[in-house]
VMD Tcl script that draws the C-alpha trace (Angstrom):
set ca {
  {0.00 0.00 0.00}
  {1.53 3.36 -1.04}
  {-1.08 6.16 -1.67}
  {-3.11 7.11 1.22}
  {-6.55 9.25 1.75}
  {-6.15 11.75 4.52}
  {-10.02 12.75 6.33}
  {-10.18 14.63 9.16}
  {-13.23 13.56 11.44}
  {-12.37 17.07 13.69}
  {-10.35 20.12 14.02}
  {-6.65 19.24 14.35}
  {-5.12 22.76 14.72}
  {-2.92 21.44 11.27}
  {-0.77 18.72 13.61}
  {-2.25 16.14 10.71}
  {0.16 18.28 8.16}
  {2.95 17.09 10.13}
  {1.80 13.27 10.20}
  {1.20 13.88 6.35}
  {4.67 15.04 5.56}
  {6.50 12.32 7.51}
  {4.53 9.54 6.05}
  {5.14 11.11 2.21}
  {9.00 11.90 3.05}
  {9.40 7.63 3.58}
  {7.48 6.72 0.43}
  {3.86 7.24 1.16}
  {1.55 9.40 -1.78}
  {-1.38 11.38 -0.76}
  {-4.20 11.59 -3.35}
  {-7.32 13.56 -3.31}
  {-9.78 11.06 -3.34}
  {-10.58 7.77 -1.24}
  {-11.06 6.13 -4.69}
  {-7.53 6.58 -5.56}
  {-6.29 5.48 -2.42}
  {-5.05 2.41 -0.67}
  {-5.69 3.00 2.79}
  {-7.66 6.22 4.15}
  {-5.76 7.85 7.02}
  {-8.83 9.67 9.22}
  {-7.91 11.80 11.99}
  {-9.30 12.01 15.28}
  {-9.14 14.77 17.18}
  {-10.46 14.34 21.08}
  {-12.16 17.52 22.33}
  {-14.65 15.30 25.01}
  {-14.53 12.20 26.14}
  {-12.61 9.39 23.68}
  {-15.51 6.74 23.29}
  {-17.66 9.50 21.83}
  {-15.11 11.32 19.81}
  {-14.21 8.26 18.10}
  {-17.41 6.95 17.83}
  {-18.49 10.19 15.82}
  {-15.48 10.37 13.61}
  {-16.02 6.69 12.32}
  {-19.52 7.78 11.20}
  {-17.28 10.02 8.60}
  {-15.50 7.73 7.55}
  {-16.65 5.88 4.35}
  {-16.61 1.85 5.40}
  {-15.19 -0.73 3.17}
  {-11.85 0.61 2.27}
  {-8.51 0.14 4.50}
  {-8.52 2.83 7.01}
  {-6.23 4.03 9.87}
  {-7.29 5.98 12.77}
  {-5.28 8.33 14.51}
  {-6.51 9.96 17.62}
  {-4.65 13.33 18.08}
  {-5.03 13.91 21.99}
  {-4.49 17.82 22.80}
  {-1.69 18.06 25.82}
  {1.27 20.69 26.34}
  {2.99 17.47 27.77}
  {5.01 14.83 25.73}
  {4.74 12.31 28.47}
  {1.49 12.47 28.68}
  {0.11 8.95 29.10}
  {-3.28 8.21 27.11}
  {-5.57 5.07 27.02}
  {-4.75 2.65 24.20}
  {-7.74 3.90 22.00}
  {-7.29 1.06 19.79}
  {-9.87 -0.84 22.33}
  {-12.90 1.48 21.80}
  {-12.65 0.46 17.78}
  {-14.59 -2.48 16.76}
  {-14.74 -1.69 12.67}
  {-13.63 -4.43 10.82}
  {-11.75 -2.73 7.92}
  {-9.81 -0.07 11.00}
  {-6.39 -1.91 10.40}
  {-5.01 0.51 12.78}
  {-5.26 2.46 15.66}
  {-2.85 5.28 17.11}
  {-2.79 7.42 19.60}
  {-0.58 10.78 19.17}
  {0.27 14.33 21.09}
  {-0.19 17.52 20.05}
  {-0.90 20.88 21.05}
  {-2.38 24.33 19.31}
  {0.95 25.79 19.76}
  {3.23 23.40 19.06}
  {1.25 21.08 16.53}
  {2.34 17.96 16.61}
  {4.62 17.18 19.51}
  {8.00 15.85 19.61}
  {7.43 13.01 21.69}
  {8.10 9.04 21.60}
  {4.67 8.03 21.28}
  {4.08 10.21 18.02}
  {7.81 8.31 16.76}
  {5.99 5.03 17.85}
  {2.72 5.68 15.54}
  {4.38 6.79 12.58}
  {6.85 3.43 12.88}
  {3.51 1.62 13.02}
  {1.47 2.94 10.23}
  {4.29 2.40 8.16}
  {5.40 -0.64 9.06}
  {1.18 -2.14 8.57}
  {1.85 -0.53 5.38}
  {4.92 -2.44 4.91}
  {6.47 0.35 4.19}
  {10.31 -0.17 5.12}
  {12.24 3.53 4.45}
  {15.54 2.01 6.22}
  {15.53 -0.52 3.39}
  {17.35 1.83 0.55}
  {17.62 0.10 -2.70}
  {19.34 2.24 -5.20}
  {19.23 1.94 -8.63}
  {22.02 -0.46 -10.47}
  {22.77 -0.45 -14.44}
  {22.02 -3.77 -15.48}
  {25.27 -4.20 -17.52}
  {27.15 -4.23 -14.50}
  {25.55 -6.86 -12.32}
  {25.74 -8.93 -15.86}
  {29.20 -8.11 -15.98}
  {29.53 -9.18 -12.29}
  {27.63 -12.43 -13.17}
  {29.69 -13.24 -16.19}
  {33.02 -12.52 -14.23}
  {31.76 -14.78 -11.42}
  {31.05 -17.77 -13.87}
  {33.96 -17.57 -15.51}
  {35.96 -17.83 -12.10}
  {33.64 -20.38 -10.70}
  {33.81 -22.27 -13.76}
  {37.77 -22.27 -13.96}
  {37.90 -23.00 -10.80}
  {36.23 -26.46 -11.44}
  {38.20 -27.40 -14.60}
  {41.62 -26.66 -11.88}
  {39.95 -29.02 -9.59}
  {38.94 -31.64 -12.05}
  {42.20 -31.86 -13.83}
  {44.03 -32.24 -10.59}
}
mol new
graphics top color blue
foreach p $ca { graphics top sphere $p radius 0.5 }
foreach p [lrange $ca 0 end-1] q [lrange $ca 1 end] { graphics top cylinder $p $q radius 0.2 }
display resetview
């Protein structure tokens, strides 16, 4: 899965920009439509109580496609501990749920547990960004190939004839 659908279910005071750019910077598209996506991306933003927030917000999001839920919990404090909301979701086709920090002023905070649900969504994307695989002119890995036979295949003639 590579293109992604962001919805927001909720004002986020723009800390969903932030989640957007690091997921695009490792290999992830956004399009502009759920139909061109893989996965939708919904954001939940709590203003009440959790069960009810996230209750709402999966009303507005369209059912039948892929979807991860993040729940964007407002808090000046980057150790602030939150319930696993990943219990109060019971939609089959949520593949996902994470919990992230943020606050008006700072957007998204710089925090472990917002580290911790990027890692995730990417890795249920199977998305692996530490896994670099550059580019290689074919010529040379037949070169490398023929080279490699040839010594391989000397080397056998040497050890036959001895």
């Amino acid at each position: 899965m590579e293109k992604f659908f962001a919805i927001l279910t909720g004002n986020t005071l723009g800390s969903h920009k932030e989640i957007n750019r690091r997921l695009t910077t490792k290999g992830l598209t956004k399009v502009k439509s759920s139909a061109e996506s893989d996965v939708i991306i919904a954001f939940c933003p709590i203003v009440s109580r959790a069960g009810t927030d996230i209750e709402a917000a999966l009303q507005q999001i369209p059912a039948g496609k892929s979807t991860i839920l993040v729940v964007l919990h407002h808090t000046f404090n980057p150790d602030y501990t939150v319930p696993d909301s990943s219990r109060l979701v019971t939609r089959e086709d949520v593949i996902l749920t994470v919990d992230c920090l943020f606050h008006e002023s700072q957007g998204l905070l710089e925090c472990h547990r917002n580290e911790a649900a990027v890692k995730e969504i990417l890795k249920k994307l199977n998305i692996h960004p530490e896994i670099a695989v550059s580019p290689v002119d074919p010529c040379i890995i037949w070169r490398l190939a023929k080279d490699w036979l040839a010594r391989v295949t000397e080397s056998y003639i040497n050890h036959c004839n001895s």
